[in-house]
N, C-alpha and C positions, 0 to 999 in steps of 0.2 A: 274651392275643391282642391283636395291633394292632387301634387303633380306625379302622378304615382307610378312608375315605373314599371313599363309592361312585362309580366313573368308567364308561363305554362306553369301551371301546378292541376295537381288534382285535387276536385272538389268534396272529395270525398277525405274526411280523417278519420282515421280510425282514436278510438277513446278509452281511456280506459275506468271502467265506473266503479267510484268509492262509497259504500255505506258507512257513512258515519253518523249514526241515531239512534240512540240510545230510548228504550220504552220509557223512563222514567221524563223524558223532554218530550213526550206527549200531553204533559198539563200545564206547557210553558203558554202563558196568556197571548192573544190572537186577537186582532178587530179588522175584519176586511174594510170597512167602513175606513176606520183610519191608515189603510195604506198597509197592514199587516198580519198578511193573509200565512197560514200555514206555510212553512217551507216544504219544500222537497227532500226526500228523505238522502238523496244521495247527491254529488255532486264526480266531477271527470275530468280527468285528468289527461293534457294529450298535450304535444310541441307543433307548433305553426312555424312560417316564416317570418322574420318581424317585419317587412314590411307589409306583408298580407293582412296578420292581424292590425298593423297600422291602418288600413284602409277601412276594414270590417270595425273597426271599433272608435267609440266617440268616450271622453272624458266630461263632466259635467262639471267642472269645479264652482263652490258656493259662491254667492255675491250677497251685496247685502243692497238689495234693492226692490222695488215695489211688488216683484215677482216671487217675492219669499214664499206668497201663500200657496203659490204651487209648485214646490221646494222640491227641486229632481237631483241638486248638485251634495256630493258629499266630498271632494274631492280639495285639495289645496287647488291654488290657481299654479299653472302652469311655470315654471321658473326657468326663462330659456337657458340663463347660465348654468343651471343644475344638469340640464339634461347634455348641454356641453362639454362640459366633464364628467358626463358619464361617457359620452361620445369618445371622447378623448383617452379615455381609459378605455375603450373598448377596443380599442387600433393597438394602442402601444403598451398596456397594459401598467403596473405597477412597481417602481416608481416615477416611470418614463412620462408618465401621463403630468408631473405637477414640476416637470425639468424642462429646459431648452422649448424651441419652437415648437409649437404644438401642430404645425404643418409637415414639418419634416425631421428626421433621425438622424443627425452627424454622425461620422464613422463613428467616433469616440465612444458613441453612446449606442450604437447598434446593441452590444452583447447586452445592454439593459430591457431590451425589448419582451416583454412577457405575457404571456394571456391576458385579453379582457374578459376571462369570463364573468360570466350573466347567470348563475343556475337558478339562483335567487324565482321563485314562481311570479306569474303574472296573475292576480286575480280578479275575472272577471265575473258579469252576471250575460248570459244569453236572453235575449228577447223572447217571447213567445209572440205568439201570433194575437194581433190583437190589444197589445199593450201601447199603452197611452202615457209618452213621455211630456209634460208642459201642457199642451195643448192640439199635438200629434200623435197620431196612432200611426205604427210601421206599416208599412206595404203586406200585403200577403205574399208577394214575390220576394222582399230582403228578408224575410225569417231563414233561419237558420235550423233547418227540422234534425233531429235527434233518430235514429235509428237501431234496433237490435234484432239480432238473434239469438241463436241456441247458444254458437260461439262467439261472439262481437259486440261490440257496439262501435256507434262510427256517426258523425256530424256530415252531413251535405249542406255545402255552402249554397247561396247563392247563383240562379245561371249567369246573372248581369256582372258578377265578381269579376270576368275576363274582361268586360268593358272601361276601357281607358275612365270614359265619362261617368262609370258609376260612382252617384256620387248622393246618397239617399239621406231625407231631413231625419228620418230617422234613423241610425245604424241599428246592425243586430248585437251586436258588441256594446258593453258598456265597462270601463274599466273601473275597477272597484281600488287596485293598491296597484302601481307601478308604473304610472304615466310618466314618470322622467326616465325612467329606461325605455319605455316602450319611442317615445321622441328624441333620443337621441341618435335614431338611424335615419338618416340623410335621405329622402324619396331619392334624389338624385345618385346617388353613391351605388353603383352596379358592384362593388365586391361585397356589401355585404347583402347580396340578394339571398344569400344561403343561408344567412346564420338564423337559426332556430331560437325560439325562447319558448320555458315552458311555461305551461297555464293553466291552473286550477279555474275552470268555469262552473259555475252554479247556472240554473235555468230558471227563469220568471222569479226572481227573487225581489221581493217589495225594495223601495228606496230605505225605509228605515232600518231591514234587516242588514242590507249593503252599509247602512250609517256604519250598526253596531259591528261589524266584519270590520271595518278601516279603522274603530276606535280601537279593538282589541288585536288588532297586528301595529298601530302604528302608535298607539298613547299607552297601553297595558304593561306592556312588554319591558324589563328591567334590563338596562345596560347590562355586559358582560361585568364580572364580578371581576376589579380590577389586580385583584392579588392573583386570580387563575394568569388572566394576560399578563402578570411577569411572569408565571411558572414558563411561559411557553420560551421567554427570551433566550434559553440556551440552547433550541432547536429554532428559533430563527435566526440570531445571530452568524449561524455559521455560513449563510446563504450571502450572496454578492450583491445580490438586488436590496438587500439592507443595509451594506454597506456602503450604498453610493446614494443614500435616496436623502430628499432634504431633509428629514429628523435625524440621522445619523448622532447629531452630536448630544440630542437629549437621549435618546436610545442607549447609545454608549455608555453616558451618565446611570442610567438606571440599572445597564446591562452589567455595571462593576456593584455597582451595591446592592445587585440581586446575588451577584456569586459571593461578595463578604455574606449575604445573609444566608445562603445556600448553606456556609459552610459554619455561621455559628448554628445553625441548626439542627446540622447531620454530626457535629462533633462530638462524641460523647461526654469532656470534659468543658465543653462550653457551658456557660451557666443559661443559655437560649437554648439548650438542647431541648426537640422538641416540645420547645414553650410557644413556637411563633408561627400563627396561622397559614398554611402556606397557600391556601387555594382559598383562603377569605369563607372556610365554612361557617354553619352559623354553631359552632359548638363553644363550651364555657371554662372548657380546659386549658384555652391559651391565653398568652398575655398581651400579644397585641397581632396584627394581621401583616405579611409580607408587604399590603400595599402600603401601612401605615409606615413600616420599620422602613423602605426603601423612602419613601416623601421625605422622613423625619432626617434619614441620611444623606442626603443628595444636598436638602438645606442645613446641613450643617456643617458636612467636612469636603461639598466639591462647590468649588466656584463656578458661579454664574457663567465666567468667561471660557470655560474648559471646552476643548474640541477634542474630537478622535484619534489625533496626534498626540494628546496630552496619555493618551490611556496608554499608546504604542511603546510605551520606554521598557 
């Protein structure tokens, strides 16, 4: 059982309900039989406290064991160092989080201190009444009922939520994407009883449709295009918390052969003049992509051993 930190909150949240369903995804294939039953057509969007949702919500991560055939887990296994450092950036924020003690802030390093924000969503699935996780069906007490009127919608928790020992084999809560943030808040830790994260919840959503939600936020999804993230270096470099953080001296590195390239490109008499992709589009007009030209230059005219001193002359 969580040793979970006793708070007043009200049971009541208010929600805010998103249609997103389109007519055309009414002929998307369906087998209740096999676990994939119709979705709901909307899904709600509201902010909790993290460690309240901490309580109300259970993770199922996969295993590969004789229990497969009753497959509930979609989730990685739990990574305590990951959620660590999230921890750790959530206090001290960025770059303070990967410097010095990770217990305490030396004077030196105070003005490094910066947000840890979290906006990042939590997605979860809500239980319905009746639902049979493994070889459990929830309580009719731990459902989590769903509310509306004319003006509102609004989620009513749990009554036993206020009870230290509520501690149910079923939760109403299932986390679908964001279990290392949601554990990296401390039960014990009293300052962060306030802080909020936001939650996109879906309601009685099958395990397979929750698969395919985790495969396409967490496998789908294409890294940032890395010739945009050099455009950005001349509006981060001016900031101090870049300048002291440990990449500092690759940054710098990339951040001088971002502005030679800045400047054969904006030149008019350069022979790169608008030849060189600068946001890595996917267009056929240029000759090669800011990410390429900056790689190609970093390994040819800066040494390996160059620090942020070397740039300062």
């Amino acid at each position: 059982m969580l040793n979970f930190v006793f708070m007043t909150f009200n049971k009541k949240i208010p929600v805010l309900k998103v249609n997103q369903w389109l007519d055309l995804w009414n002929t998307v294939p369906v087998n209740e039989e096999g676990g994939r039953k119709p979705p709901q057509h909307n899904f709600y969007v509201f902010s909790i406290k993290a460690p309240l949702l901490k309580k109300l919500s259970k993770v199922y991560p996969r295993k590969a064991d004789a229990m497969r055939e009753v497959e509930i887990g979609i989730q990685r296994r739990h990574d305590p160092e990951r959620s660590s450092e999230i921890s750790n950036y959530l206090k001290r924020g960025y770059p303070l989080s990967e410097m010095g003690n990770k217990n305490t802030i030396p004077n030196e390093m105070k003005d490094l201190q910066m947000p840890g924000w979290l906006p990042t969503v939590i997605v979860a699935n809500i239980l319905t009444k009746n639902t049979k996780r493994g070889r459990e069906i929830i309580r009719d007490e731990d459902v989590i009922n769903l509310h509306s009127n004319e003006e509102s919608n609004w989620i009513e928790l749990p009554d036993d939520i206020q009870n230290v020992d509520w501690d149910p084999i079923v939760p109403p809560i299932e986390i679908i994407d964001g279990q290392h943030r949601l554990w990296a808040f401390d039960n014990e830790d009293k300052s962060i009883d306030d802080f909020e994260l936001p939650v996109v919840a879906f309601f009685d959503l099958d395990i397979t449709w929750q698969a395919y939600l985790f495969y396409t936020i967490n496998v789908k999804p294409k890294r940032i295009n890395k010739s945009l993230a050099y455009d950005l270096y001349p509006i981060l470099r001016i900031q101090e918390w870049l300048e002291r953080s440990p990449d500092t001296a690759n940054i710098y590195k990339e951040t001088r052969a971002q502005e030679v390239i800045e400047i054969l490109w904006s030149y008019k008499k350069s022979p790169w003049y608008n030849r060189i992709n600068m946001l890595g589009e996917s267009q056929n007009n240029f000759t090669i992509t800011q990410a390429s030209f900056i790689r190609n230059l970093v390994a040819s005219f800066i040494k390996t051993s160059v620090s942020k001193l070397d740039f300062s002359l």
